[in-house]
C-alpha positions in Angstrom: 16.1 -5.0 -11.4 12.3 -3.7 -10.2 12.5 -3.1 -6.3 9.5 -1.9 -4.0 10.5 -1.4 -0.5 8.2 -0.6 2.2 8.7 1.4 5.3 7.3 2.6 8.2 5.2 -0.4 10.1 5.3 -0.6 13.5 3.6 -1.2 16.6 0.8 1.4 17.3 -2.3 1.8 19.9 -5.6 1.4 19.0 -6.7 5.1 17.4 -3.0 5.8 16.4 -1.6 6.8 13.0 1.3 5.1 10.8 1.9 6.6 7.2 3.6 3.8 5.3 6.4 4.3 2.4 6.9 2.1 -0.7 9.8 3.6 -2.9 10.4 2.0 -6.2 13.3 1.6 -8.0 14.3 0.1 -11.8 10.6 0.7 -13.6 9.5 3.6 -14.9 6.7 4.6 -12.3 4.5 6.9 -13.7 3.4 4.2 -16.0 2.3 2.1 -13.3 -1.0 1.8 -11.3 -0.1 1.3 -7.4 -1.8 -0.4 -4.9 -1.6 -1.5 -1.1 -2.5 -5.0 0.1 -2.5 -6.5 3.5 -2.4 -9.7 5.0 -3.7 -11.0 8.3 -1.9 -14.0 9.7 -4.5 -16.7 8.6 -6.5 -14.6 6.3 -6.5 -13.8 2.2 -4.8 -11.3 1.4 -6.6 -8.3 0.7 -6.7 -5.0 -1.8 -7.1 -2.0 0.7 -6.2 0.5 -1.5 -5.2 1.6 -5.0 -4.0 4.8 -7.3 -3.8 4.9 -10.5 -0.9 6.3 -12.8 -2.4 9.9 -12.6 -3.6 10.6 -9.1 -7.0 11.5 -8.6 -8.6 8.4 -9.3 -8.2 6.0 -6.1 -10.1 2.8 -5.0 -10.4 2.5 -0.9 -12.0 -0.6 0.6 -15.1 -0.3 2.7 -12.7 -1.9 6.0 -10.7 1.6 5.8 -12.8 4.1 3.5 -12.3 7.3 5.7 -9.4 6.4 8.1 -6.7 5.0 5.0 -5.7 7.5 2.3 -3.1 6.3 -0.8 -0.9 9.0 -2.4 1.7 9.0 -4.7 4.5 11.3 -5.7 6.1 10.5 -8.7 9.0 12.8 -8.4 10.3 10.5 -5.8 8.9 7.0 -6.7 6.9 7.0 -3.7 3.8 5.6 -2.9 1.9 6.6 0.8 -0.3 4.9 3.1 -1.7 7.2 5.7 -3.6 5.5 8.1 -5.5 6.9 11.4 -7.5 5.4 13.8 -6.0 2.2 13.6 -8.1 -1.0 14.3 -6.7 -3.8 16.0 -8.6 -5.3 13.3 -6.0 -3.6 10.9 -2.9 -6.1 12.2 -1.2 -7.4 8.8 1.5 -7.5 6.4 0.8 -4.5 4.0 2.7 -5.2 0.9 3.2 -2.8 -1.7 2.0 -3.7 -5.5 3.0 -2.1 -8.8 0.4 -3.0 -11.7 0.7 -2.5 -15.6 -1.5 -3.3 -18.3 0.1 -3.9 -22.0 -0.8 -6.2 -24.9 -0.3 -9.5 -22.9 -1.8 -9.0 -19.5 -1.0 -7.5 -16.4 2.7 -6.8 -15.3 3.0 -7.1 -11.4 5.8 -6.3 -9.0 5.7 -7.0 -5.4 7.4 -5.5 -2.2 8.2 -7.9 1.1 5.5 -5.8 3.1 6.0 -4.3 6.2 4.2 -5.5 9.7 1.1 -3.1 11.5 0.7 -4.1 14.9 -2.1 -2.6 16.5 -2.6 -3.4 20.4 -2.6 -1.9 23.7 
């Protein structure tokens, strides 16, 4: 059974720092591309950030290019979201996302997010 559990969301000042966890468990990791999504209450959800299976190639969205950084160790499952100088425009559900490609498509595995709060 594939399990992606997130950590480490909380309620933070404007121009704080969170680093988020997602640890997976019952895939093989290395093989998959990871990527962090939030969603706002009322809004789309939305890609913030992505690394592939080797890191070094990583895709950032233009809301958090220089404040959000993804990372991954493999060793431990483990994919990071460090995020500083947190927005209150930044409040969502970030939800963790596993992707693979094979033959047939896209195989995708989702996490039950965790919640940023950012507010005085």
């Amino acid at each position: 059974q594939v399990q992606l559990v997130e950590s480490g969301g909380s309620l933070v000042q404007p121009g704080g720092s969170l680093r988020l966890s997602c640890e997976a468990s019952g895939l093989n990791f290395n093989s998959y591309g990871m990527r962090w999504f939030r969603q706002g209450s009322g809004k789309e959800r939305e890609l913030v950030e992505a690394i592939s299976t080797e890191p070094g190639s990583t895709y950032y969205a233009d809301s958090v290019k220089g404040r959000f950084t993804i990372s991954r160790d493999n060793a431990k499952n483990t994919v990071y979201l460090q995020m500083n100088d947190l927005k209150p425009k930044d409040t969502a559900v970030y939800l963790c996302n596993a992707e693979k490609w094979g033959r047939t498509g896209p195989t995708n595995h989702w996490g039950q997010g965790t919640q940023v709060t950012v507010s005085e």
